[in-house]
Structure formats: structure tokens, C-alpha cells
N, CA, C and O atoms as a DFTB+ gen file, in Angstrom:
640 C
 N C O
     1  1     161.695     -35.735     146.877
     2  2     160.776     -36.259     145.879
     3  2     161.370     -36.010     144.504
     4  3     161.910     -34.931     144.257
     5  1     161.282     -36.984     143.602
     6  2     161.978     -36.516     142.266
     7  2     160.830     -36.997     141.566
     8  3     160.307     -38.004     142.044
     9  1     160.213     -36.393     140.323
    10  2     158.871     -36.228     139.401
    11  2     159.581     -36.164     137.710
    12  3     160.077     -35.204     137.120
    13  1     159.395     -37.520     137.286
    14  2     159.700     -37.400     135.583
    15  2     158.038     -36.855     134.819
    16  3     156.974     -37.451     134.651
    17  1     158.430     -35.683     134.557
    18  2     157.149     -35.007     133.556
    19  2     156.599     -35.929     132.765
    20  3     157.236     -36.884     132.320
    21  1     155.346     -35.704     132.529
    22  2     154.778     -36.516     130.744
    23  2     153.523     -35.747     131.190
    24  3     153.231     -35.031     132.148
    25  1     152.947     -36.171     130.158
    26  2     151.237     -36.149     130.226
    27  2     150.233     -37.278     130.227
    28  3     149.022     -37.055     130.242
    29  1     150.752     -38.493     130.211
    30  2     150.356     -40.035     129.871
    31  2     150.965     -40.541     131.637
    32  3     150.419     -40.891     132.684
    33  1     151.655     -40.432     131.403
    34  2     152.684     -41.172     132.780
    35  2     153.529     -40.321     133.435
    36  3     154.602     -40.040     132.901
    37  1     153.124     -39.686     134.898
    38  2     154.097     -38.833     135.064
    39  2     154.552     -39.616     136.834
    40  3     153.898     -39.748     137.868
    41  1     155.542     -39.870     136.561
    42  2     156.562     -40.932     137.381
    43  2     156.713     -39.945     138.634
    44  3     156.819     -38.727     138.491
    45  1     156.713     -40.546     139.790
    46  2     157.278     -40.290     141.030
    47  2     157.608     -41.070     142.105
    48  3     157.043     -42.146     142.299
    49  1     158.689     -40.530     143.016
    50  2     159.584     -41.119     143.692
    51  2     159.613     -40.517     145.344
    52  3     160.077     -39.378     145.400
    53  1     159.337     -40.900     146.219
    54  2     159.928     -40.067     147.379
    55  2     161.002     -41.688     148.218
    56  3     161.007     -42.893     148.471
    57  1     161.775     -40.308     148.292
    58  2     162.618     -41.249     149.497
    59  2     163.493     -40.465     150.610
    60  3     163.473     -39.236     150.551
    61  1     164.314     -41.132     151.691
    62  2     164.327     -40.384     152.747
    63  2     166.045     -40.694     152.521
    64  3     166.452     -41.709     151.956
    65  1     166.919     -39.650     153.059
    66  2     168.286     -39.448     152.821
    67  2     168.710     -38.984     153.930
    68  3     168.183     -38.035     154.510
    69  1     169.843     -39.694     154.387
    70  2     170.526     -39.527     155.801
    71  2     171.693     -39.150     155.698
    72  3     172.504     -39.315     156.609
    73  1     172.011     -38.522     154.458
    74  2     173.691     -38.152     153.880
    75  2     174.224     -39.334     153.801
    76  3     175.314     -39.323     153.230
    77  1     173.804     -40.524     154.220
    78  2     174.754     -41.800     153.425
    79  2     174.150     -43.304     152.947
    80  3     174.550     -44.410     152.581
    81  1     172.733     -42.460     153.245
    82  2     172.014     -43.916     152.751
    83  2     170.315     -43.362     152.120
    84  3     169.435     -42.705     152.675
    85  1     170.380     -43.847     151.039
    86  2     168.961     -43.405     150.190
    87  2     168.021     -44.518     150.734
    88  3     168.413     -45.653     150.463
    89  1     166.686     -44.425     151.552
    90  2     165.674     -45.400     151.565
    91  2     164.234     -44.901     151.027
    92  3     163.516     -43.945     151.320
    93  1     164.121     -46.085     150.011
    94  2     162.623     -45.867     149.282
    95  2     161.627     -45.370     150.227
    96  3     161.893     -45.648     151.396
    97  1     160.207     -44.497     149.974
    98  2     159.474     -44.566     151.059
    99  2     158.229     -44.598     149.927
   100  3     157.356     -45.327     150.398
   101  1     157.939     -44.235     148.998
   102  2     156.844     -44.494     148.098
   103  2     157.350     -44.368     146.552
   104  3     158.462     -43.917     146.277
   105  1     156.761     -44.649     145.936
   106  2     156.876     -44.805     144.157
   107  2     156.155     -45.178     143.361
   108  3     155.783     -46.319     143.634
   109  1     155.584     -44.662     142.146
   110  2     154.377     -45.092     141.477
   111  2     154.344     -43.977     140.263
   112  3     155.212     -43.262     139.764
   113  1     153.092     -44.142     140.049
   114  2     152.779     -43.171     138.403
   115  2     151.298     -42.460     138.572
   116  3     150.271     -42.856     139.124
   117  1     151.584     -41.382     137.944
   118  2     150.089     -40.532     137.840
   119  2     149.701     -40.950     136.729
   120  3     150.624     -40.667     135.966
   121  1     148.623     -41.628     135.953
   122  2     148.525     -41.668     134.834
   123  2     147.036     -41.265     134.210
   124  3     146.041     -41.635     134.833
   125  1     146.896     -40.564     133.075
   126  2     145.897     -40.035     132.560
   127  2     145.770     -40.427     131.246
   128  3     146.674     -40.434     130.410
   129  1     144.153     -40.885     131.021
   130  2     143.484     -42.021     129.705
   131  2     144.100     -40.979     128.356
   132  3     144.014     -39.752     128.308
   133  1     144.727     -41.898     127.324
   134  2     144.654     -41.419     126.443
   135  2     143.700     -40.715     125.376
   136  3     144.004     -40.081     124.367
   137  1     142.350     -41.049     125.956
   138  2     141.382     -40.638     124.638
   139  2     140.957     -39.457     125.582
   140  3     139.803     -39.082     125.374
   141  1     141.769     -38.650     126.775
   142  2     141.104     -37.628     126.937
   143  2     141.635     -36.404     126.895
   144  3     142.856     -36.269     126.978
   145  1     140.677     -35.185     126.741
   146  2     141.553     -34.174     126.542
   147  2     142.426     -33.464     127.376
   148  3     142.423     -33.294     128.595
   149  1     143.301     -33.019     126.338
   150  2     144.407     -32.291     127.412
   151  2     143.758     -31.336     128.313
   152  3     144.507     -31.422     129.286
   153  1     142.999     -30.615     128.582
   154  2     142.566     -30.207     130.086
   155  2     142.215     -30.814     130.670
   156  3     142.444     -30.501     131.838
   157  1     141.480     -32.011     130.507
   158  2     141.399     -32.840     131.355
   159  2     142.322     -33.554     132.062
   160  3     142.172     -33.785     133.262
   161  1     143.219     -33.908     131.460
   162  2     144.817     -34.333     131.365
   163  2     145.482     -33.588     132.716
   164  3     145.785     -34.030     133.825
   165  1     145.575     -32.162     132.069
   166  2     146.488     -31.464     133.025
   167  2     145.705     -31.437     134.484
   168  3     146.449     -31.527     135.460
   169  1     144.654     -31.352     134.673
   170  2     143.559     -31.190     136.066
   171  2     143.867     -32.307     135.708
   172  3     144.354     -32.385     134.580
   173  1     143.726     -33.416     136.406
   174  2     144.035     -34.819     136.904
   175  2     145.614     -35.043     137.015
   176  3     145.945     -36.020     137.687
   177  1     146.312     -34.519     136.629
   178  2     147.638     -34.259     137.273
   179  2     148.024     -33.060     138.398
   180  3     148.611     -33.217     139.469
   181  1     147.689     -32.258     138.019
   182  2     147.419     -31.361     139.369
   183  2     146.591     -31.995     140.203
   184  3     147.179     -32.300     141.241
   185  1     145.256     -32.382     140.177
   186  2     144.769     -33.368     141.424
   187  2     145.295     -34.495     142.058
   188  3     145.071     -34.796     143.230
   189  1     145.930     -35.057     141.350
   190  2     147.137     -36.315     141.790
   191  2     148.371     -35.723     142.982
   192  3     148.598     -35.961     144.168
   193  1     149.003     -34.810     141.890
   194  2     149.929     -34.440     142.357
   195  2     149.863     -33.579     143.807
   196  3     150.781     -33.770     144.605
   197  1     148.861     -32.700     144.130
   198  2     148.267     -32.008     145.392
   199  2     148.599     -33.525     146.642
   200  3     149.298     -33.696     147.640
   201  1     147.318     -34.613     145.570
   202  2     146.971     -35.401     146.805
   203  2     148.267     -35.803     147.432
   204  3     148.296     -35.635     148.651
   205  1     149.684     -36.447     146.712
   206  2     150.685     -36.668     147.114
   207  2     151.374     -36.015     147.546
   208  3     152.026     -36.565     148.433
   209  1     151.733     -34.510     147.296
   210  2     152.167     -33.192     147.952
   211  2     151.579     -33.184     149.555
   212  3     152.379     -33.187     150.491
   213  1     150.223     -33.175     149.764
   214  2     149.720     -33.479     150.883
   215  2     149.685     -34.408     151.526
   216  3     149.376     -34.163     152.692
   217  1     149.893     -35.571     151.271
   218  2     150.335     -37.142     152.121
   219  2     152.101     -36.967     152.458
   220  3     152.539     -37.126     153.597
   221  1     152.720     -36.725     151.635
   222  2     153.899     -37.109     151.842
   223  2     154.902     -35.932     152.554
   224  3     155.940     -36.115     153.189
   225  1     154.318     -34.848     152.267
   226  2     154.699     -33.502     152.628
   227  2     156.582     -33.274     152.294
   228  3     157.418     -32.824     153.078
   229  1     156.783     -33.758     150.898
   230  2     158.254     -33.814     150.642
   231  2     158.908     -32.368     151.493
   232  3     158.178     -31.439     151.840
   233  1     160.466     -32.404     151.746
   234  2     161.395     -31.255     151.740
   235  2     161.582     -30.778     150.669
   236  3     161.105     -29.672     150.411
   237  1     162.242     -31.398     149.850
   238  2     162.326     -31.019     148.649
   239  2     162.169     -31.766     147.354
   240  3     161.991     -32.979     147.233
   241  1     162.247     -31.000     146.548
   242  2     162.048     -31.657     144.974
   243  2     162.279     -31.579     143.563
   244  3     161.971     -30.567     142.934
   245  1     162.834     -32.643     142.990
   246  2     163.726     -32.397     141.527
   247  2     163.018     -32.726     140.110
   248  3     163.289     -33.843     139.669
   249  1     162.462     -32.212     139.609
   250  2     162.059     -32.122     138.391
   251  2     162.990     -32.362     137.255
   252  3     164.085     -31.801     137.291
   253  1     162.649     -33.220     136.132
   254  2     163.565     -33.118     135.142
   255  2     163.109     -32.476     134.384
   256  3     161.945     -32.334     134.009
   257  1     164.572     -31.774     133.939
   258  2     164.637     -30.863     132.400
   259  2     163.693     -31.846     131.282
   260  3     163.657     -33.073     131.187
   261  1     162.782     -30.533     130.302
   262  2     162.587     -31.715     129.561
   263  2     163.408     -31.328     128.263
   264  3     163.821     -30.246     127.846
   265  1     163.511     -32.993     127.650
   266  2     164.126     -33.268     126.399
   267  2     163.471     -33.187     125.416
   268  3     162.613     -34.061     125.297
   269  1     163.586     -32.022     124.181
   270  2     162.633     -32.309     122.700
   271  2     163.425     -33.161     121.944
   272  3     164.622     -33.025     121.692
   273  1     162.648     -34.078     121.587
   274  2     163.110     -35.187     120.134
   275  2     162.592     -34.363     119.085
   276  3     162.500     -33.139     119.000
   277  1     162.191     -35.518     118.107
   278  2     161.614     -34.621     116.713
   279  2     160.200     -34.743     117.013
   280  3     159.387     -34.840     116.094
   281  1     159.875     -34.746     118.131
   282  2     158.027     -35.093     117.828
   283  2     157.682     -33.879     118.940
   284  3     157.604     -33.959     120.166
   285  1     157.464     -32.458     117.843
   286  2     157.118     -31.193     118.550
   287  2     155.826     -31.486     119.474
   288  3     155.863     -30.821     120.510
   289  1     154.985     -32.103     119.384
   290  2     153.749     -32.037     119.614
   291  2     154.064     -32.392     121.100
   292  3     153.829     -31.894     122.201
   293  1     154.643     -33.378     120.658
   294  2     154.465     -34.460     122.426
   295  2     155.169     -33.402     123.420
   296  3     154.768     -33.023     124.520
   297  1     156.508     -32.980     122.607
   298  2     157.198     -31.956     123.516
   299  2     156.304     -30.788     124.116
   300  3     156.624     -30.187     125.142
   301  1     155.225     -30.537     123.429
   302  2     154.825     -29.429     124.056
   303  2     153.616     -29.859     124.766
   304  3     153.009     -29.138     125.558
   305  1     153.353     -30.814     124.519
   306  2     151.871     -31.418     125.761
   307  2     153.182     -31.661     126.835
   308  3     153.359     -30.645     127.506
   309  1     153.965     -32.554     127.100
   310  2     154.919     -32.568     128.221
   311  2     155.158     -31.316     128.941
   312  3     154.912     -31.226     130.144
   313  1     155.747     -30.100     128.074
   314  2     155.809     -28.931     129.002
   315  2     154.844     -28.175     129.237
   316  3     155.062     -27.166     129.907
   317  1     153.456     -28.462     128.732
   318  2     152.281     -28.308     130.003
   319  2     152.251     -28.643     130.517
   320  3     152.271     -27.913     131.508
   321  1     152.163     -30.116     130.841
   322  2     151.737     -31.055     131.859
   323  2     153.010     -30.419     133.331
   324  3     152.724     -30.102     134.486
   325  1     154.245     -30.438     132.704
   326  2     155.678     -29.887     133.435
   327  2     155.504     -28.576     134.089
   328  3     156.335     -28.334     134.964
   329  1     154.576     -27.644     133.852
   330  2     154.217     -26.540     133.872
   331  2     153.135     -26.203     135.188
   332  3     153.107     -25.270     135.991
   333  1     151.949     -27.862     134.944
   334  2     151.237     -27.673     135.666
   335  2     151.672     -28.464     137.157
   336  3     151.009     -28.320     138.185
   337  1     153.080     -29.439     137.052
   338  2     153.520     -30.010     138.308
   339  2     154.376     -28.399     138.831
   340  3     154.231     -28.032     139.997
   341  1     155.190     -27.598     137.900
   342  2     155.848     -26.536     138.673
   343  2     154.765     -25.966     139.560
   344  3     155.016     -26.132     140.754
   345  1     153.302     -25.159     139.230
   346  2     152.634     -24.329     139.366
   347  2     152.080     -25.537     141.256
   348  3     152.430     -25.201     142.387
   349  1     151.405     -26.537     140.993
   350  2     151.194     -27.307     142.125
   351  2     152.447     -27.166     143.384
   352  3     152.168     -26.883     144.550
   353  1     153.876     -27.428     142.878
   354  2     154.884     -27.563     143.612
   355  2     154.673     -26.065     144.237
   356  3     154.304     -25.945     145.405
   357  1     154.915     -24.968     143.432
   358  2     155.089     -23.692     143.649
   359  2     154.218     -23.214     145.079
   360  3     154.637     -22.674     146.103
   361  1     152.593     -23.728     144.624
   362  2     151.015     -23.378     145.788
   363  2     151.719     -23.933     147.146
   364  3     151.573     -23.365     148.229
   365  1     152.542     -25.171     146.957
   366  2     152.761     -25.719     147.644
   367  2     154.304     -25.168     148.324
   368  3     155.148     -26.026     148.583
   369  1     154.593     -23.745     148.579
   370  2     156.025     -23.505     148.799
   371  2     157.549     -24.238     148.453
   372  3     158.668     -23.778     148.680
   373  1     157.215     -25.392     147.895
   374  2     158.074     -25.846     147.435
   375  2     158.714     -25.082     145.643
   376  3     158.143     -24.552     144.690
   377  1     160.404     -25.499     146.038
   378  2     161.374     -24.439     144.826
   379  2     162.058     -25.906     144.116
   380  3     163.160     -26.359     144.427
   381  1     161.163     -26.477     143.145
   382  2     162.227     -27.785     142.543
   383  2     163.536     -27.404     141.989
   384  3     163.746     -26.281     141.530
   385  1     164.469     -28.400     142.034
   386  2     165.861     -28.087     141.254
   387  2     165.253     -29.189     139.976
   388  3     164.437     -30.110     139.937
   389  1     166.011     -28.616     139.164
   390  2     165.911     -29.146     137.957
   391  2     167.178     -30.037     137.417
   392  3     168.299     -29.647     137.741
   393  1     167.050     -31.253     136.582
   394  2     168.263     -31.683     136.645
   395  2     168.065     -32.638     134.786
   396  3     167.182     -33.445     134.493
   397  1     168.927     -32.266     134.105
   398  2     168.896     -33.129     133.118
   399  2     168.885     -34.478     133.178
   400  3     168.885     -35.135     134.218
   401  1     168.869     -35.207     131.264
   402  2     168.872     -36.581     132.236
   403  2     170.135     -37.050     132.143
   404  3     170.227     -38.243     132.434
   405  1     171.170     -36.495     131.825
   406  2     172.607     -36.521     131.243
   407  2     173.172     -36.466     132.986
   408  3     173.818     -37.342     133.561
   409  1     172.797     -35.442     133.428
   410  2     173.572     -35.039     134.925
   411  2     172.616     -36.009     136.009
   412  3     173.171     -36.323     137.062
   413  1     171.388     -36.425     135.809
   414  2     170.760     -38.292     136.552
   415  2     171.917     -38.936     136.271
   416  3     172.471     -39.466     137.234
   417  1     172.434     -39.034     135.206
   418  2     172.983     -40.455     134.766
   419  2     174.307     -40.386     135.505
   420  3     174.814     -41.354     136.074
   421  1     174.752     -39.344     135.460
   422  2     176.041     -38.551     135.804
   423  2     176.076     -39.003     137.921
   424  3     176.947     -39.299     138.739
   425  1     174.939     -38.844     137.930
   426  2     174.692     -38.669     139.456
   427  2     174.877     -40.121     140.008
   428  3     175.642     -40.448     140.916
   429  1     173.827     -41.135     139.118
   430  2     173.484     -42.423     139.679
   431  2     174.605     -43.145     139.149
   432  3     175.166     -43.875     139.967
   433  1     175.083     -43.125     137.962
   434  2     175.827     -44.546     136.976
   435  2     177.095     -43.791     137.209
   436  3     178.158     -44.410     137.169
   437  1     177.080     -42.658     137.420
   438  2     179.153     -42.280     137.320
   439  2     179.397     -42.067     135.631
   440  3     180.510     -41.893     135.135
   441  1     178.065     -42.123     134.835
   442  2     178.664     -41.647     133.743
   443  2     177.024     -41.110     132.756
   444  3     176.035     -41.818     132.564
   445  1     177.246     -39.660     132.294
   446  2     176.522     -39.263     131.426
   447  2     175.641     -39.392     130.640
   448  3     174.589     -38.770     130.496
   449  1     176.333     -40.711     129.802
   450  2     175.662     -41.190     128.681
   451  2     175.322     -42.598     129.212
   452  3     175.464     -43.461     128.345
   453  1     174.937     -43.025     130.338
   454  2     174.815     -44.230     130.320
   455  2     173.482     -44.991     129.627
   456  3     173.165     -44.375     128.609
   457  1     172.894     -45.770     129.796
   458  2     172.228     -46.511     129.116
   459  2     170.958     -46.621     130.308
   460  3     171.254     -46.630     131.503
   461  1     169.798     -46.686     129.935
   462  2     168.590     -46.104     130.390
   463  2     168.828     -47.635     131.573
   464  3     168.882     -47.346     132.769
   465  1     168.954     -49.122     131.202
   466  2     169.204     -49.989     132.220
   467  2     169.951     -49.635     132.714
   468  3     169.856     -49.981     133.892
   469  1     170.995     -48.917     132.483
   470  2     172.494     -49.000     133.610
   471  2     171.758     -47.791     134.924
   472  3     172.101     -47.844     136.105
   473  1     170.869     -46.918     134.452
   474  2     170.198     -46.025     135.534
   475  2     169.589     -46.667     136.322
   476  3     169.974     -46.742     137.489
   477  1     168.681     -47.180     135.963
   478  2     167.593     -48.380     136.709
   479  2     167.824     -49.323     137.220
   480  3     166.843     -49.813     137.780
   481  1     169.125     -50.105     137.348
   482  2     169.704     -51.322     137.689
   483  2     170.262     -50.689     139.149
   484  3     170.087     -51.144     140.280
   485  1     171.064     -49.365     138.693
   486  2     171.972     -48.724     140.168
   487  2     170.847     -48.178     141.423
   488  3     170.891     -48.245     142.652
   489  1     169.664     -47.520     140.282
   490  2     168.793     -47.140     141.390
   491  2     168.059     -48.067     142.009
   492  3     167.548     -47.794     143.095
   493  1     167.909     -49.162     141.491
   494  2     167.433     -50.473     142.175
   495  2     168.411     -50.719     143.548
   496  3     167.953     -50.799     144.688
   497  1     169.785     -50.817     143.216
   498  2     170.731     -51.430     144.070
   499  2     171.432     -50.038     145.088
   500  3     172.317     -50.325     145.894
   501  1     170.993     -48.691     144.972
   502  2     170.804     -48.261     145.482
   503  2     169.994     -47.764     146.883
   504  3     170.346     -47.258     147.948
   505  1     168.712     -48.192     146.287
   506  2     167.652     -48.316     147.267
   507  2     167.075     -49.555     147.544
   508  3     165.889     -49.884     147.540
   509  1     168.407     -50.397     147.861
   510  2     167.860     -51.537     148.356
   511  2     167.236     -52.477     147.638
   512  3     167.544     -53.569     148.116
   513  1     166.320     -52.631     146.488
   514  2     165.362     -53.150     146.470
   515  2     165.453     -53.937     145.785
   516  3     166.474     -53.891     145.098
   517  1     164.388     -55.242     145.512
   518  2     164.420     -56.214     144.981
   519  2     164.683     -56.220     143.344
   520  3     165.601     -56.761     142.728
   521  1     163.924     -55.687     143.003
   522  2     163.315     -55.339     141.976
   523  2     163.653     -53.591     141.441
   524  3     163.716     -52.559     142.109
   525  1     163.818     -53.834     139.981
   526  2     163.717     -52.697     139.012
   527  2     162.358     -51.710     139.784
   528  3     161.474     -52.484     140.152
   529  1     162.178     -50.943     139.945
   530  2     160.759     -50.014     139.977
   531  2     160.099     -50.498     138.444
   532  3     160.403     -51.067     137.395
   533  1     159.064     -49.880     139.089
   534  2     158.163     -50.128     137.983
   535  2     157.089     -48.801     137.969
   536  3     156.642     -48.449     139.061
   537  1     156.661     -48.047     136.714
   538  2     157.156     -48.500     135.609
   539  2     158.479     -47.645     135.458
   540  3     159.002     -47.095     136.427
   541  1     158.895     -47.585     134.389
   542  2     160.073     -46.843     133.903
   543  2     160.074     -45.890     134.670
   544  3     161.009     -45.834     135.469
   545  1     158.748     -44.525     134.697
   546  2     158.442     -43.452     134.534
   547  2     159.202     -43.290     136.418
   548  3     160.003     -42.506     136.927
   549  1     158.448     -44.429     136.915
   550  2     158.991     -43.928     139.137
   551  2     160.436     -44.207     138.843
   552  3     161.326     -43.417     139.160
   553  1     160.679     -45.496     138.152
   554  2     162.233     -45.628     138.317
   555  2     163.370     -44.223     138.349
   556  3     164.097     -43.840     139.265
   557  1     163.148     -43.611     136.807
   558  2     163.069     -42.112     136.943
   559  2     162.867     -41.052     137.730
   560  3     163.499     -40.033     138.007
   561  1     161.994     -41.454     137.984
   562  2     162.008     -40.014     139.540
   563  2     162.563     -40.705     140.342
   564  3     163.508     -40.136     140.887
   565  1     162.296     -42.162     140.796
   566  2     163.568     -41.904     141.893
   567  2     165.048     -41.597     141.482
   568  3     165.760     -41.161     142.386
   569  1     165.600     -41.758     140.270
   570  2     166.856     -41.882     139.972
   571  2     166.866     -40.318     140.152
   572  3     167.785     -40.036     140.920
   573  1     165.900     -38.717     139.554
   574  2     166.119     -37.528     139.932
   575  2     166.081     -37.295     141.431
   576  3     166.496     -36.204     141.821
   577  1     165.580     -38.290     142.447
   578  2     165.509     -37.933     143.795
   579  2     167.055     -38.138     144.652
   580  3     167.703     -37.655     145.581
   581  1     167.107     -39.184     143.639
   582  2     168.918     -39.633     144.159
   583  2     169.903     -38.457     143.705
   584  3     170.733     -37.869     144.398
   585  1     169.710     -38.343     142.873
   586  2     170.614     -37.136     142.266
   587  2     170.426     -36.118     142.970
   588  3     171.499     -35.575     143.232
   589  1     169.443     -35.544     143.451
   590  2     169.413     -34.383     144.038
   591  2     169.785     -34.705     145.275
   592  3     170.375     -33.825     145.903
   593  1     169.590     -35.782     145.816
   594  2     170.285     -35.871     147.233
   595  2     171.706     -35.352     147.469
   596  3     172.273     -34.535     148.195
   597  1     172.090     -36.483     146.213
   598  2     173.678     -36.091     145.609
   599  2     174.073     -34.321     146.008
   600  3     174.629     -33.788     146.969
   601  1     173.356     -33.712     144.505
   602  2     173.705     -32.552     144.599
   603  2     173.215     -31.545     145.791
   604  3     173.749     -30.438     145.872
   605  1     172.404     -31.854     146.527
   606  2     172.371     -31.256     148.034
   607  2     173.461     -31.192     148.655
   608  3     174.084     -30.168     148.937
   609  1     173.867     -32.798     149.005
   610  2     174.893     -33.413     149.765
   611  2     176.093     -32.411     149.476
   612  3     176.811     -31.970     150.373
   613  1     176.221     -32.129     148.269
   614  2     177.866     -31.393     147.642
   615  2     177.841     -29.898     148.216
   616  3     178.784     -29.202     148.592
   617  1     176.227     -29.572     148.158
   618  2     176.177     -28.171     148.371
   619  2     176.480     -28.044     149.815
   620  3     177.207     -27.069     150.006
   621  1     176.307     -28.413     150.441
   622  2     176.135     -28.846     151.960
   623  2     177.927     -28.487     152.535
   624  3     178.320     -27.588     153.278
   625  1     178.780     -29.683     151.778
   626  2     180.115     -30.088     151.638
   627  2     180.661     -29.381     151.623
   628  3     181.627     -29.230     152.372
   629  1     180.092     -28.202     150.293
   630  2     181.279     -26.869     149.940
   631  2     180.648     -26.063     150.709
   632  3     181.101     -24.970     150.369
   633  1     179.937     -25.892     151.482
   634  2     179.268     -24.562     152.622
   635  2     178.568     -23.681     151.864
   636  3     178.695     -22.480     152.102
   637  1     177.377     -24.301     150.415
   638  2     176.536     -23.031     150.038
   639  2     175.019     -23.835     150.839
   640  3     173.940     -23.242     150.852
């Protein structure tokens, strides 16, 4: 399962990995009304997130690092909201790896700095599918679910 944080839109991805082939199995968005308050916010992401924890019963799961721009505020409603998917994952015995979005890009495009389409285009043609995901936010988690497959796969390779 790979989960892009927010507090508005928090993106997720599960898919199933056979060491040589990524297949979609669900994807979508948690999303919570803007005119409400942040506790309300964070409880309706923890209730989301449980319900899907419990349907899908992931192995594992990759969280992204989050990124501060210049807009402190948002950064720090995000790492609540980020705070309250660790604490759910955690109830739930699950240990996320964490992964920037520099080392996604690194994972899916073969290069770092790529360009937010060049992520979304590969993870499309990655997992098969017709179509871009939608919205941005799943495209994203699946692109952290791919990556971590990745970096499983390596760990696996070198015998940790």
C-alpha cells in the first residue's frame, strides 16, 4: 500500500507484486470538507483509513516524507494528518517505510528530478492501465507503492 499524506486529499494505492510485475488492486482518495475543523479532519482520516486497513489487509506500507514549501501552516496540518495515518498504521502492526518524492521519482522515472507527468505517465504504464489514476493524490501512492516494491525487491537481492 503506498499513502500520499494531506489533510484535504490523502491519496492511496494498493497493489499486488510478484517480484516482476506490479498489478493495481484498488486506488482512490480519502477526502475531508474544507470548511471543517481540523479534528474533525484528522478523525475522518483515521476512520477512512482503519476502514481500508481492514478491507484490504496490506503487507506492507510506504508513506511519503513530507515536503515543507513556504506555506508553514499547510505543512503542519499535513504532518498531523501524516501523524494520524502513522498512529492508525502503527494499531494496525504495520512499520511504513518512508520514501521521499525525489527517491519515487528515482524509483518509477529512472530519474530524481523528474517531472510530476513523467511519474504518472510510468505509473500508468506500469500498472497496466488505461488511464492516468485519478486524482493526482492515488496516482502518488501508487507511484510510493511501486517504489517500495522496488526497494523491497533490492533488499531481498542483497540478503537483508
Amino acid at each position: 500500500m503506498g499513502i500520499d499524506p494531506g489533510y484535504g486529499t490523502i491519496g492511496y494505492g494498493f497493489v499486488k507484486y510478484d517480484q516482476y510485475k506490479f498489478t493495481p488492486i484498488q486506488y482512490g482518495a480519502i477526502t475531508t470538507g474544507p470548511g471543517m475543523p481540523m479534528p474533525l479532519r484528522l478523525c475522518e482520516i483515521y476512520d477512512d483509513l482503519n476502514t481500508l486497513l481492514d478491507t484490504f489487509h496490506p503487507e506492507a506500507v510506504a508513506v511519503e516524507e513530507l515536503f515543507f514549501n513556504t506555506n508553514i501552516t499547510t505543512g503542519i496540518q499535513v504532518a498531523q494528518a501524516r501523524g494520524v495515518i502513522l498512529l492508525a498504521l502503527a494499531q494496525k502492526g504495520l512499520q511504513p517505510a518512508s520514501y521521499t518524492p525525489s527517491q519515487v521519482k528515482q524509483s518509477v522515472v529512472g530519474y530524481g528530478k523528474a517531472e510530476k507527468k513523467q511519474v504518472m505517465e510510468m505509473t500508468r504504464v506500469m500498472l497496466g492501465l488505461s488511464k492516468v489514476p485519478r486524482p493526482d493524490d492515488a496516482a502518488d501512492a501508487l507511484a510510493l507503492a511501486i517504489c517500495h516494491g522496488h526497494a523491497h525487491q533490492s533488499q531481498i537481492y542483497e540478503g537483508r
